[in-house]
ROPATOR-640587 format. One record per residue: x, y, z of N, C-alpha, C in turn; residue in three letters. Coordinates in steps of 0.02 Angstrom, whole numbers, padded with zeros to 5 digits, always signed. Example, Ala and Ser with C-alpha at 12.3 -4.5 7.8 and 13.67 -1.06 7.14 Angstrom:
+00660-00284+00390+00615-00225+00390+00660-00165+00390ALA+00642-00112+00354+00684-00053+00357+00645+00002+00394SER
***
This chain:
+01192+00879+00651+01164+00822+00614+01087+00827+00614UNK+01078+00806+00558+00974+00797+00535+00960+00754+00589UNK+00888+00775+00613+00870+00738+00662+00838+00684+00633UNK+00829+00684+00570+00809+00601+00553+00872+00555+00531UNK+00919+00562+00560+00983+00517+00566+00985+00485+00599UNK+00972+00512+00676+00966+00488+00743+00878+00438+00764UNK+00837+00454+00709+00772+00437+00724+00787+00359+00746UNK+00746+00320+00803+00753+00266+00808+00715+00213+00772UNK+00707+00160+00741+00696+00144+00694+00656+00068+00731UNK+00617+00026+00755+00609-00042+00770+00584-00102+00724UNK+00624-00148+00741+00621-00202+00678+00537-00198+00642UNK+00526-00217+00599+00467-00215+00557+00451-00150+00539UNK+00476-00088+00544+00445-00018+00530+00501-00014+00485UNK+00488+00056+00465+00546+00105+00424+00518+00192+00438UNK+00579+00200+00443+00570+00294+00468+00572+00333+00398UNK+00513+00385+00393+00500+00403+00335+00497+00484+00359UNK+00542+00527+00319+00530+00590+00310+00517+00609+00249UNK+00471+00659+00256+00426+00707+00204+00455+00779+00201UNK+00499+00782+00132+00537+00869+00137+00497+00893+00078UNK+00419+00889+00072+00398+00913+00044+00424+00899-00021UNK+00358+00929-00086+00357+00887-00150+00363+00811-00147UNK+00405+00803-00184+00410+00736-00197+00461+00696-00164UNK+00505+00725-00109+00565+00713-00085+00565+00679-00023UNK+00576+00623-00024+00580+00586+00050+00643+00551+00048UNK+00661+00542+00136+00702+00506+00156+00677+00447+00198UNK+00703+00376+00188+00694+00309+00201+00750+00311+00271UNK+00730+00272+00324+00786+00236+00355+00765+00178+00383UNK+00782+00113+00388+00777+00044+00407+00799+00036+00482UNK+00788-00014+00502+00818-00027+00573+00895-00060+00562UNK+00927-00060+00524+00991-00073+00506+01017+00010+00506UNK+00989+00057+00502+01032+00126+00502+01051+00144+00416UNK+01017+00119+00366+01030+00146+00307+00970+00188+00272UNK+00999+00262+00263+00964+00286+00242+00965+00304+00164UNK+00903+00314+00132+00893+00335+00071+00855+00397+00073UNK+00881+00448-00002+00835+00502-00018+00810+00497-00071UNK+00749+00500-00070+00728+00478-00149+00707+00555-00180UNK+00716+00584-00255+00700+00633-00262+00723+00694-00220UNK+00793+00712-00202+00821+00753-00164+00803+00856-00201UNK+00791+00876-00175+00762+00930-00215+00775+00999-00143UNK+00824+01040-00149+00831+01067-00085+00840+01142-00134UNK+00829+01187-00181+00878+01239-00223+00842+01282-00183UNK+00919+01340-00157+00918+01384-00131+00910+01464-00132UNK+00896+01458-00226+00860+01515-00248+00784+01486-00248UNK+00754+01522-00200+00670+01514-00194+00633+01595-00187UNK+00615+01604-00262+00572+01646-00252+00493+01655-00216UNK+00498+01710-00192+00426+01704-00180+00358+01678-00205UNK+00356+01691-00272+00327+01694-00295+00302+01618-00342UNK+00358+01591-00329+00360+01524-00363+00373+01467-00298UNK+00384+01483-00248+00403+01429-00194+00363+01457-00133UNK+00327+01374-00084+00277+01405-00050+00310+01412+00021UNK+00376+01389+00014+00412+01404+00065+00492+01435+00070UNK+00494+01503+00130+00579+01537+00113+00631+01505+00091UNK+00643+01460+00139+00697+01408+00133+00711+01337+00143UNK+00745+01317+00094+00745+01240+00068+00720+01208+00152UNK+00708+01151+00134+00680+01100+00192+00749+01051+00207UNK+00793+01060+00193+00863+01018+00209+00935+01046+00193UNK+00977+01062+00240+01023+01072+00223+01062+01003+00206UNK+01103+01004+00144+01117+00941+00139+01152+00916+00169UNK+01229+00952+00173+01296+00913+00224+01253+00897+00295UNK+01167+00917+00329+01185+00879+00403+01152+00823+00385UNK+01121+00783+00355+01103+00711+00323+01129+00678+00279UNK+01171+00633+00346+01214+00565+00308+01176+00519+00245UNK+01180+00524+00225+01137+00470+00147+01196+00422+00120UNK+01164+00367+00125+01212+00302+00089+01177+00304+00017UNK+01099+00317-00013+01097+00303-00076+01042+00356-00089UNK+01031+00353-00158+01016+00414-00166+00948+00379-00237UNK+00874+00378-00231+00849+00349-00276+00793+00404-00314UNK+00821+00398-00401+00791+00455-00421+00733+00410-00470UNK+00695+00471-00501+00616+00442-00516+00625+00448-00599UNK+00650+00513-00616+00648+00528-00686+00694+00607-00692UNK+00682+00622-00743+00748+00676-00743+00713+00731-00775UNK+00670+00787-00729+00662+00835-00719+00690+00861-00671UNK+00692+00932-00658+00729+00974-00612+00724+00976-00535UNK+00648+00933-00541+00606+00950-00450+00604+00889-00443UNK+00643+00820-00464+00673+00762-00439+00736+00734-00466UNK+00769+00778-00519+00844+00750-00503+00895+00835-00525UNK+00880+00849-00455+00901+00908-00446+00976+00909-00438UNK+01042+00939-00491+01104+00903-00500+01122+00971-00415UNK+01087+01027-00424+01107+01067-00373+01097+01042-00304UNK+01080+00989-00291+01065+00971-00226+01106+00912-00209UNK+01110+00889-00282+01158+00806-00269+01240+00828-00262UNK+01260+00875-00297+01329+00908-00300+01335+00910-00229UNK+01294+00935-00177+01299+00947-00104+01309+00892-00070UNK+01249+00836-00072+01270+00778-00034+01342+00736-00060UNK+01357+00748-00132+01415+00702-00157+01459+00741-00121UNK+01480+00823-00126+01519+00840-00073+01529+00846+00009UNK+01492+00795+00013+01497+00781+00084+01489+00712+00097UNK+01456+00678+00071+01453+00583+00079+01468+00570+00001UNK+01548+00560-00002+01552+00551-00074+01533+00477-00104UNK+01544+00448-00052+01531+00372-00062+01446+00353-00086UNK+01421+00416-00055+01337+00389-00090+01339+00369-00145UNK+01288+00314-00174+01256+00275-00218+01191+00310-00243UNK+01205+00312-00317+01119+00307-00349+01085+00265-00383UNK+01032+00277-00385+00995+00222-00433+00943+00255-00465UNK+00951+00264-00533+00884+00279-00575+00880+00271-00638UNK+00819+00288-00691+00825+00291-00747+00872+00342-00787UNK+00887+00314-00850+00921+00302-00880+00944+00390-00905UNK+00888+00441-00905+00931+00509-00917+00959+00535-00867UNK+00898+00505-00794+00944+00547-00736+01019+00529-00722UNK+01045+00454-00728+01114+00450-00731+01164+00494-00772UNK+01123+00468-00841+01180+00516-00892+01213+00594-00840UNK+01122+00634-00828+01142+00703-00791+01197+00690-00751UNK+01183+00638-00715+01232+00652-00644+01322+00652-00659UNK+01323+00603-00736+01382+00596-00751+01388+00630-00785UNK+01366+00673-00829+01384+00727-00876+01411+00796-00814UNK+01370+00791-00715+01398+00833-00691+01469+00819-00659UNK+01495+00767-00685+01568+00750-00661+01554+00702-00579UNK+01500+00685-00585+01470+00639-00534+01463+00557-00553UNK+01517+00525-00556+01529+00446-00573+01511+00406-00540UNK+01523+00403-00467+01556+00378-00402+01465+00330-00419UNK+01478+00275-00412+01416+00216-00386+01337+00236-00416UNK+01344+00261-00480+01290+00257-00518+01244+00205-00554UNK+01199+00174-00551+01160+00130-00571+01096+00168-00622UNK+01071+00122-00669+01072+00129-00719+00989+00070-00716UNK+00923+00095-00699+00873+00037-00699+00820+00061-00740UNK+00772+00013-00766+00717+00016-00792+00658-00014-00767UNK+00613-00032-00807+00540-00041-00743+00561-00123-00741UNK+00546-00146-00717+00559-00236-00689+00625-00251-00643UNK+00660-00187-00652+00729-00211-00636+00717-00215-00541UNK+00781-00236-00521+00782-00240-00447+00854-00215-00420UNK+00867-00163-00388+00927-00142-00369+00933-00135-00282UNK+00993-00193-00273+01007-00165-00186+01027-00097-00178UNK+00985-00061-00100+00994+00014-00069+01041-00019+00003UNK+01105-00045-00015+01103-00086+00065+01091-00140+00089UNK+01067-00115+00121+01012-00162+00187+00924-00158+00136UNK+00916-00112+00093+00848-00110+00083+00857-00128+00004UNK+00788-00143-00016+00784-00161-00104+00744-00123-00134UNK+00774-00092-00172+00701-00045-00231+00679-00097-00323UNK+00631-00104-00324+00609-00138-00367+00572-00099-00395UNK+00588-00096-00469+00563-00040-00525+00512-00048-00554UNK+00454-00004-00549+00381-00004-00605+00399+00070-00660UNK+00347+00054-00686+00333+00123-00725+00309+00159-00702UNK+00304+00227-00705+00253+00282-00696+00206+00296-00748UNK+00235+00321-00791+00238+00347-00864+00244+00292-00922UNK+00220+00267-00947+00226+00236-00992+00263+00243-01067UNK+00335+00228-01058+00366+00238-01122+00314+00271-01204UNK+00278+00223-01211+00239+00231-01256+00176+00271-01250UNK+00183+00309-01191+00128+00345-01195+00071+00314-01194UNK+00004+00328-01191-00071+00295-01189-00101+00328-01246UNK-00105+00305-01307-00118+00339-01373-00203+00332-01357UNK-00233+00288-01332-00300+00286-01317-00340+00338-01274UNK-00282+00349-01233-00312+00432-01178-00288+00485-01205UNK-00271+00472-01267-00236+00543-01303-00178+00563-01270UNK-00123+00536-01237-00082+00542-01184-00015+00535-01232UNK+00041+00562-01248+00085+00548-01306+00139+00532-01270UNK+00191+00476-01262+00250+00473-01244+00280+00521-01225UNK+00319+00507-01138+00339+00552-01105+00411+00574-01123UNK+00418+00636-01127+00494+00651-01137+00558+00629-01112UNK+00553+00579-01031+00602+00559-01029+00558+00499-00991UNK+00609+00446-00967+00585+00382-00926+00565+00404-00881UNK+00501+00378-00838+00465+00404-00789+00450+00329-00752UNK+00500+00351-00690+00489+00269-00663+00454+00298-00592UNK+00418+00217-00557+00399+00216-00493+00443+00143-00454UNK+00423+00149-00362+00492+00107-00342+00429+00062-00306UNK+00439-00007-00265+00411-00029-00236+00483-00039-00167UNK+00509-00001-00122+00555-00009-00091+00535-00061-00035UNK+00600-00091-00025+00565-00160+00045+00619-00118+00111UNK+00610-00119+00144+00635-00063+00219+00612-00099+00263UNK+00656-00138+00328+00609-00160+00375+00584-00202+00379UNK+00562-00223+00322+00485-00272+00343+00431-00249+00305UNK+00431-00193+00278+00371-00149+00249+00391-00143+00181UNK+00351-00111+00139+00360-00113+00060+00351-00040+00059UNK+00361+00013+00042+00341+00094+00020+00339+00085-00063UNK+00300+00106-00063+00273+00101-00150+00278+00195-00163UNK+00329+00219-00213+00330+00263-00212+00302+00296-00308UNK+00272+00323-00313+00244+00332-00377+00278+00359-00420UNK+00330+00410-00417+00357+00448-00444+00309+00513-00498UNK+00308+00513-00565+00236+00550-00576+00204+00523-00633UNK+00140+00513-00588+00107+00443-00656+00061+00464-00697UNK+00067+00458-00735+00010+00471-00780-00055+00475-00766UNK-00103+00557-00798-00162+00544-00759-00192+00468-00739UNK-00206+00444-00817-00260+00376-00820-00220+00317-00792UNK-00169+00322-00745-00130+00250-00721-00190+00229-00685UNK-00236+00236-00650-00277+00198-00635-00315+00153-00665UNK-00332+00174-00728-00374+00129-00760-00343+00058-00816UNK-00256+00040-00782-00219+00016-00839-00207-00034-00790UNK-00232-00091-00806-00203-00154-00774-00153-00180-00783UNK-00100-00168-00843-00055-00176-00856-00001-00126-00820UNK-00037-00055-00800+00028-00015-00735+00001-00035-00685UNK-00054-00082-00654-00068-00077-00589-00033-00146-00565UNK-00032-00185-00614-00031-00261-00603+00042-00276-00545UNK+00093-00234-00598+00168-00265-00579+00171-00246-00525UNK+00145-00176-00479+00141-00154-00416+00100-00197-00358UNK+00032-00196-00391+00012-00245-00342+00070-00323-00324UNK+00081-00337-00366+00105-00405-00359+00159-00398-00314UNK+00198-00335-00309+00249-00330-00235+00230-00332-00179UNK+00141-00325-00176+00126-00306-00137+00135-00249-00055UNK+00136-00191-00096+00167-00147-00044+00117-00128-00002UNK+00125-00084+00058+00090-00069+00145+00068+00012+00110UNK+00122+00049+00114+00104+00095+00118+00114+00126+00025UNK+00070+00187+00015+00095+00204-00038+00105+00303-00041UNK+00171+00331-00073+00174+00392-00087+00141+00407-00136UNK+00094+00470-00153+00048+00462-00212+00069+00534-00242UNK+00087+00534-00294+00079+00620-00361+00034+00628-00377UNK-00038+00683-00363-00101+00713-00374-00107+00764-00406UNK-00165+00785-00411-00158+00870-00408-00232+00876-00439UNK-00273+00925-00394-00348+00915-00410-00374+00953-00483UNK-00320+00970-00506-00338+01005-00574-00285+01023-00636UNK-00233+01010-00636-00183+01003-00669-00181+00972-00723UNK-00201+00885-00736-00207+00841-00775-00161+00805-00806UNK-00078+00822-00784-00040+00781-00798-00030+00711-00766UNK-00073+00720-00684-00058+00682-00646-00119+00660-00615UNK-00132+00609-00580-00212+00570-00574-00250+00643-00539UNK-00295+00646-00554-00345+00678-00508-00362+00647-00443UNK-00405+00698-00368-00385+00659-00330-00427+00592-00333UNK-00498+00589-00346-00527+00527-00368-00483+00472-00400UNK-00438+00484-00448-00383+00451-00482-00327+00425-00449UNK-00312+00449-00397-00271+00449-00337-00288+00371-00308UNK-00361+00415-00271-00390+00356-00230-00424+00287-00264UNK-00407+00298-00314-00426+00248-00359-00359+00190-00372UNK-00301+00228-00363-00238+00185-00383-00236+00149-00309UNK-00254+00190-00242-00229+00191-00159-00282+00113-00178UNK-00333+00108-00197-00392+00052-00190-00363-00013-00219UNK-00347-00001-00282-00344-00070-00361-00278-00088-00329UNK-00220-00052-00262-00148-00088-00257-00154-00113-00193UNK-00229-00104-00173-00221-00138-00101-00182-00104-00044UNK-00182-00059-00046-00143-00017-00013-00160-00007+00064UNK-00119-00030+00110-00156-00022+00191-00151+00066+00211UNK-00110+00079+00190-00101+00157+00210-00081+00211+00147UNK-00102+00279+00138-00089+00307+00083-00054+00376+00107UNK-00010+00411+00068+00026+00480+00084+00013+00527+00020UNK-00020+00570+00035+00004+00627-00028+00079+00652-00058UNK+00098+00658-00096+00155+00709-00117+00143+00741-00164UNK+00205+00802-00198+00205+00832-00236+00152+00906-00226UNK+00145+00915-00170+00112+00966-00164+00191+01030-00081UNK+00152+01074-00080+00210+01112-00009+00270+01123-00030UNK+00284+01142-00118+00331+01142-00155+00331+01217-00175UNK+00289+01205-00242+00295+01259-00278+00235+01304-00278UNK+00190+01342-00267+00150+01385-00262+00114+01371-00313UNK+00110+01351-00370+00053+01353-00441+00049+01261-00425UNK+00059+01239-00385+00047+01157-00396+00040+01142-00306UNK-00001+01187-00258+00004+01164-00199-00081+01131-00206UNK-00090+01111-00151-00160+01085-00136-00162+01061-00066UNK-00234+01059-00053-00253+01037+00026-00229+00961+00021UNK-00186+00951+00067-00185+00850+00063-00261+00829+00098UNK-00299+00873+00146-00367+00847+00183-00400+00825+00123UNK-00418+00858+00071-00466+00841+00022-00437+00797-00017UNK-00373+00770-00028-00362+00703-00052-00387+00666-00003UNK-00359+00661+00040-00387+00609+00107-00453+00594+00102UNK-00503+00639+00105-00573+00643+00110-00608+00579+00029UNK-00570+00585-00022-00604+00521-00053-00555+00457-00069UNK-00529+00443-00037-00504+00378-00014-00558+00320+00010UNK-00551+00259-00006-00604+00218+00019-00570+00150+00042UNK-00566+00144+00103-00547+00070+00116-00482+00073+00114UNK-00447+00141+00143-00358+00140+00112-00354+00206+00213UNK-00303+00204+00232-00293+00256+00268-00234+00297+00278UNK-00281+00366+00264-00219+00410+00258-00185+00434+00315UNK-00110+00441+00278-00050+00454+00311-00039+00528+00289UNK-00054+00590+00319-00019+00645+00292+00038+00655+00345UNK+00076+00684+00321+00164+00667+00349+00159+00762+00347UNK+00150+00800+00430+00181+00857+00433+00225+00891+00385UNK+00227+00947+00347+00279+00961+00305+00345+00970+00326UNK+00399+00918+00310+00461+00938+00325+00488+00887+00416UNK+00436+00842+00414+00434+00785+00480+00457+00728+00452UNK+00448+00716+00513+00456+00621+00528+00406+00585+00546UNK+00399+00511+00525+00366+00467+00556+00398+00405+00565UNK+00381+00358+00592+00386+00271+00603+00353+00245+00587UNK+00356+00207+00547+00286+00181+00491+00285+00109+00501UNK+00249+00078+00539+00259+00005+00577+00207-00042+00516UNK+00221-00116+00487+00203-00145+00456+00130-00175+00492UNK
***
């Protein structure tokens, strides 16, 4: 068994593992865990992956639900979910609207949910409450054109604590009071953030620390980097322009206890 099964959990916290990219696991002091963005494929070339082998075998982590962001390959990976459904068939998902289709087009039915940004879906014992990432309509003003599929973010409640998880947001989400608003107003503790200091699909890190600031954020985490080799980056130098926010970098492939 995963040793973040057994992690002990105390009222007001939530136990948070980091399997690298964008992929974390939730657990509450009730014992329910979530994977959000499960991403484990076991063809890893060198050359494209910055590490030999996957960060999780799936059958040793029990998962009751399973919460996806949007439906690309490196967060609703059907090769990774086929694994946990064959082994916790009873798991639950929850996401936008193509990643379901995938999961049921892979002969994967069993407790699929079906959300958009406002919506609110029970994980359990825990609640994920839906923002945008991506803006359906695109930002025709930043020259930004409607995203190819729904691109959602979660405000999860665990514990006592809120995890605000971004999923992958649009560079300019910082400067849109209309994507910052609905988040703030959950008011979440900590937040998972999608960067990348030169890429431009996704905030820059100034852009980053700019979203970690406008949501009030007590604590901040990098992701999406310790993945793939053409999209890695230092998490120190995100850290380094943060202002009034404190960072959380989460060991690659660890645990923490993330107390409110």
């Amino acid at each position: 068994m995963h040793p973040f099964a057994d992690i002990v959990v105390p009222e007001g916290s939530v136990g948070i593992h980091w399997f690298g990219q964008s992929t974390l696991g939730l657990k509450d002091p009730q014992g329910t865990i979530v994977q959000v963005d499960p991403y484990y494929p076991r063809e890893r070339p060198a050359d494209r992956f910055v590490h030999a082998r996957p960060p999780l075998n799936e059958e040793s982590l029990r998962t009751d639900y399973v919460l996806l962001t949007h439906d690309h390959g490196d967060h609703t990976c059907i090769e990774s979910i086929e694994r946990i459904v064959g082994t916790y068939p009873d798991v639950h998902f929850v996401g936008p609207e193509e990643s379901i289709k995938h999961i049921r087009a892979s002969n994967i039915d069993n407790n699929a949910v079906t959300v958009t940004a406002g919506d609110t879906a029970e994980l359990g014992t825990m609640t994920a409450h839906t923002v945008y990432a991506k803006p359906p309509a695109g930002l025709p003003d930043d020259g930004i054109d409607p995203p190819d599929v729904n691109h959602l973010g979660y405000v999860v409640e665990a514990g006592g604590v809120r995890i605000y998880i971004s999923g992958d947001p649009v560079n300019t989400f910082g400067n849109h009071e209309e994507l910052l608003a609905p988040i703030r107003e959950l008011k979440p503790d900590i937040g998972f953030l999608t960067n990348h200091p030169k890429e431009g699909e996704f905030p820059f890190f100034d852009g980053s620390a700019k979203i970690a600031s406008a949501l009030g954020l007590k604590t901040a985490s990098p992701t999406h980097y310790s993945c793939f080799v053409s999209r890695d980056y230092d998490p120190q130098e995100w850290a380094a322009g943060l202002q009034g926010v404190e960072p959380l970098i989460i060991p690659y492939n660890q645990s923490v206890v993330y107390a409110n």
